[in-house]
N, CA, C and O of each residue as an XYZ file, in Angstrom:
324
protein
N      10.408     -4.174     19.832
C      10.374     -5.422     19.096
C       9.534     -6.426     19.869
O       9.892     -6.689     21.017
N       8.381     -7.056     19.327
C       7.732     -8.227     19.536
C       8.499     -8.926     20.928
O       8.334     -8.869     22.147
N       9.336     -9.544     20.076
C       9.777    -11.148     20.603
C      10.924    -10.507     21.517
O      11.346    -11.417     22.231
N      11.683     -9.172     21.819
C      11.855     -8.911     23.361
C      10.712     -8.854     24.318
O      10.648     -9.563     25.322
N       9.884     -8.047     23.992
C       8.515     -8.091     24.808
C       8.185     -9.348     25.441
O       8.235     -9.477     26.664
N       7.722    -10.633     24.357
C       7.103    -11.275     24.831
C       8.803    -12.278     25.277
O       8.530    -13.476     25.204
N       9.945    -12.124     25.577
C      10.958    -12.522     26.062
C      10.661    -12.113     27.808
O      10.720    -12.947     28.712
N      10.417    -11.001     27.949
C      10.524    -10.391     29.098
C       8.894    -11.159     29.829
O       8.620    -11.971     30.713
N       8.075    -10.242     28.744
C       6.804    -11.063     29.461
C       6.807    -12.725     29.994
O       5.810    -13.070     30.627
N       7.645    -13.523     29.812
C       7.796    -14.923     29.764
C       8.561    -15.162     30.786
O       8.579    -16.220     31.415
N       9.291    -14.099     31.020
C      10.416    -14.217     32.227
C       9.407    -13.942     33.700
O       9.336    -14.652     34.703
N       8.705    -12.674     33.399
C       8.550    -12.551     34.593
C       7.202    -13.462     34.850
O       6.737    -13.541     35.986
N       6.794    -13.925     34.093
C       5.451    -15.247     34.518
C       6.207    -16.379     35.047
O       5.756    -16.989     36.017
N       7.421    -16.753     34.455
C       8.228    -17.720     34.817
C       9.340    -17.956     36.325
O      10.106    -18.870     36.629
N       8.887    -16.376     37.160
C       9.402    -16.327     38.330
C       8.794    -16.830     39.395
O       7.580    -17.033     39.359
N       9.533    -17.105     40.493
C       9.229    -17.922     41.702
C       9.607    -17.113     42.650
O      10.187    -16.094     42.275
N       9.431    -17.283     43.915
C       9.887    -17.558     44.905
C      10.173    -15.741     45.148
O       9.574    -14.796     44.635
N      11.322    -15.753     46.129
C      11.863    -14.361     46.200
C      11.662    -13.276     44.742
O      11.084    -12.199     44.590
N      12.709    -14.466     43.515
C      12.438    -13.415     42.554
C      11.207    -12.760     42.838
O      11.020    -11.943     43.739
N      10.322    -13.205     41.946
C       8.523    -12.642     41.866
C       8.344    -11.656     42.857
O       7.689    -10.657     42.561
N       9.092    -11.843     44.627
C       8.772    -10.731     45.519
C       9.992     -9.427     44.710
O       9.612     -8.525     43.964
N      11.096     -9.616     45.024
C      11.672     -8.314     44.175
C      11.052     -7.909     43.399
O      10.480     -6.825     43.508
N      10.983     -8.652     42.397
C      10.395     -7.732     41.130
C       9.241     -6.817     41.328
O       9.206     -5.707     40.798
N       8.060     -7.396     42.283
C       6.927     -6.917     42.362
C       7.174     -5.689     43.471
O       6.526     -4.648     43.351
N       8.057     -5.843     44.463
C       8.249     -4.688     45.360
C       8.988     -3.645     44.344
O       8.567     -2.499     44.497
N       9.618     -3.731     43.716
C      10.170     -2.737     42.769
C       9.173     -2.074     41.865
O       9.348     -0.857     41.794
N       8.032     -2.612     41.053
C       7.001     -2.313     40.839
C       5.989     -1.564     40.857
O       5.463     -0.977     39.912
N       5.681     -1.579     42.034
C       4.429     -1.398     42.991
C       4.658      0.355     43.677
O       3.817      0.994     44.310
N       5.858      0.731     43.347
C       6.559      2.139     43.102
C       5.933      2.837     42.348
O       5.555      3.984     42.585
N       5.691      1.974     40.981
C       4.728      3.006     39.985
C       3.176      3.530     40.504
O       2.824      4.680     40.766
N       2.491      2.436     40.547
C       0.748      2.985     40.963
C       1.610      3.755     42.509
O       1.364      4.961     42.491
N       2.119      3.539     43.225
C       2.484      4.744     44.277
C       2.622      6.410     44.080
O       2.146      7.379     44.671
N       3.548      6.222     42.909
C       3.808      7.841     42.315
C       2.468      7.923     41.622
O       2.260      9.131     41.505
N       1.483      7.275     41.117
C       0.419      7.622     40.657
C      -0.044      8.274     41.453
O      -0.344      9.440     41.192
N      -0.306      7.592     42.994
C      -1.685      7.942     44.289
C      -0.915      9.371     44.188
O      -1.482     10.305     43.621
N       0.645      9.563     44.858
C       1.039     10.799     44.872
C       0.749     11.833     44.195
O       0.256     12.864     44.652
N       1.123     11.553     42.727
C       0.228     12.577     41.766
C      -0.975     13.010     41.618
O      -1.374     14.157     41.411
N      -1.634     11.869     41.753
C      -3.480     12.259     41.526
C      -3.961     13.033     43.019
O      -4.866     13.865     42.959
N      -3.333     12.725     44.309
C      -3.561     13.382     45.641
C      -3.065     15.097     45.284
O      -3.580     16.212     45.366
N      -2.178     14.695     44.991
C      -1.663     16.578     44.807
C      -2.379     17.351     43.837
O      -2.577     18.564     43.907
N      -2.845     16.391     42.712
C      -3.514     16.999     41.911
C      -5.224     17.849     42.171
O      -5.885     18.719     41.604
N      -5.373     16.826     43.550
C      -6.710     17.222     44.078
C      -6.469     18.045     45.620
O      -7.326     18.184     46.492
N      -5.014     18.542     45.658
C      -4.674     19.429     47.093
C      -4.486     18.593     48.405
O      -4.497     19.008     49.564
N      -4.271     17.019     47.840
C      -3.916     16.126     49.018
C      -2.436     16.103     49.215
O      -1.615     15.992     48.305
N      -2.210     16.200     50.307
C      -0.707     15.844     50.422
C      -0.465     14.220     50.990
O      -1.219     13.500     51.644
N       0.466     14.055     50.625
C       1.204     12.343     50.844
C       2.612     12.204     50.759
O       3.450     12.779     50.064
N       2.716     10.995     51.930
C       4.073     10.477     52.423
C       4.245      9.321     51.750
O       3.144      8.770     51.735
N       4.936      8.749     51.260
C       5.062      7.794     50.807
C       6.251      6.690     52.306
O       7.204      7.349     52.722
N       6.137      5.591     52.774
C       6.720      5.405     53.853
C       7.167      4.222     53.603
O       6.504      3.420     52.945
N       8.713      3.860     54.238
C       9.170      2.420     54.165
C       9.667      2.480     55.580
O       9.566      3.468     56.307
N      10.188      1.382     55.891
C      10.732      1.084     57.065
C      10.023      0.261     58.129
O      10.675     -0.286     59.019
N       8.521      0.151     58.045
C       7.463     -0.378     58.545
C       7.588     -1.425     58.651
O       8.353     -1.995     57.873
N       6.626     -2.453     60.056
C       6.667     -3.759     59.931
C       6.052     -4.653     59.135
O       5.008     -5.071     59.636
N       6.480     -5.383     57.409
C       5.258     -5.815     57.159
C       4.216     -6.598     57.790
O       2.986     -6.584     57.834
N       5.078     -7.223     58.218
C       4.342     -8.697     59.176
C       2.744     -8.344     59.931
O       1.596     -8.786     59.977
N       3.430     -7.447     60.352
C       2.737     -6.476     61.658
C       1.471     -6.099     60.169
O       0.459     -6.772     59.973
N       1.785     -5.218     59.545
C       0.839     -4.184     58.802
C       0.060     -5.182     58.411
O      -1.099     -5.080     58.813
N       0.433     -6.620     57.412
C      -0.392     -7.687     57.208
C      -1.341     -8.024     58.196
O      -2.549     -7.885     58.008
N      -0.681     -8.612     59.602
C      -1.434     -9.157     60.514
C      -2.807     -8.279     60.739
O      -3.873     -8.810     61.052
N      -2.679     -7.193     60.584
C      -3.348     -5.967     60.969
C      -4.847     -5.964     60.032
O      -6.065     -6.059     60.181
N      -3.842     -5.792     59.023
C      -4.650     -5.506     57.569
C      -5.051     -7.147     57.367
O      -5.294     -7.301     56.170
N      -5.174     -8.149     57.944
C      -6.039     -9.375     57.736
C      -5.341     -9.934     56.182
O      -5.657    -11.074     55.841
N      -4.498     -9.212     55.354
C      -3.828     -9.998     54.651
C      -4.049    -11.521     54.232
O      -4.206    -12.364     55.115
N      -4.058    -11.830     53.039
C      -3.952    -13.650     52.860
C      -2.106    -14.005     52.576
O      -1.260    -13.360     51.958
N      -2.072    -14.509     52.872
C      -0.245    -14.939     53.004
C      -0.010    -14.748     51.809
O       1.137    -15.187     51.717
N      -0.359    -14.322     50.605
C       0.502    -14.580     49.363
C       0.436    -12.806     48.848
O       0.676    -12.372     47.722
N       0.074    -12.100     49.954
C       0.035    -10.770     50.122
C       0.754    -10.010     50.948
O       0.531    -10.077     52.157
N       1.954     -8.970     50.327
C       3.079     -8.645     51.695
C       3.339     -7.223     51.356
O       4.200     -7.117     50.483
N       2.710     -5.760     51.911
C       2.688     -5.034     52.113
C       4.195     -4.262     51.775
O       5.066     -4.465     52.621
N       4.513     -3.517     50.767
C       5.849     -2.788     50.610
C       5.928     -1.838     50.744
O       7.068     -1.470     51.027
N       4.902     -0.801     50.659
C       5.661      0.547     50.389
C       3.538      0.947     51.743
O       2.609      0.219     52.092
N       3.830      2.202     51.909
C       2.315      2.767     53.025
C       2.649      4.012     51.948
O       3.619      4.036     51.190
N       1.642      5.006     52.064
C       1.007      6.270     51.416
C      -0.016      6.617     52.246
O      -1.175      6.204     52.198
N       0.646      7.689     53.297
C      -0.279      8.429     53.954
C      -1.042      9.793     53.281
O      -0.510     10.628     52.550
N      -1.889      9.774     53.564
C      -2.869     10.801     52.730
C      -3.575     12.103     53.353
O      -4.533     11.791     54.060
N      -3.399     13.136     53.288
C      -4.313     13.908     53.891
C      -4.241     15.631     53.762
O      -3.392     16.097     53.003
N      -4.833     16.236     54.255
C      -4.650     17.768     54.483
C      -3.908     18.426     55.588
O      -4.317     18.305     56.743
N      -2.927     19.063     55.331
C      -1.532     20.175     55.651
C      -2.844     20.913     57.308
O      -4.063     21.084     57.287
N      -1.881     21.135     58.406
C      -2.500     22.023     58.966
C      -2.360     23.393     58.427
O      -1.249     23.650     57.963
N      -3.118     24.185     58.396
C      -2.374     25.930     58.010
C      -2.432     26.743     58.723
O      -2.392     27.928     58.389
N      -2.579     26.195     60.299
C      -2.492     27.477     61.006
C      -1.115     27.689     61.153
O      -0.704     28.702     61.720
């Protein structure tokens, strides 16, 4: 229905503060399982990683403050020996 849609769409333009960070760290899960999929699909393997410092990964990664690092996706090829 329309007017849930654009209910929801209205909500989340209308968030601030923390909200807007939840929501968007919850999010940002999807294009993740994407990288995962499309890597395997091409024989890449990937970690998907939490626990990390953002602060740190920002400082690192030159970040602009309204940018805060949630989830890492390491990427690469399996040894096989």
């Amino acid at each position: 229905e329309v007017g849930k849609f654009k209910e929801m769409i209205t909500g989340i333009v209308g968030m601030k503060g923390e909200s807007i960070k939840d929501w968007v760290q919850k999010q940002v899960y999807i294009p993740a399982e994407l990288l995962i999929l499309a890597a395997a699909e091409k024989g890449i393997d990937s970690c998907p990683m939490e626990g990390f410092d953002p602060a740190g990964v920002a400082k690192v990664l030159e970040l602009p403050e309204y940018m805060f690092p949630t989830v890492l996706v390491s990427l690469g090829y399996r040894n096989m020996e």
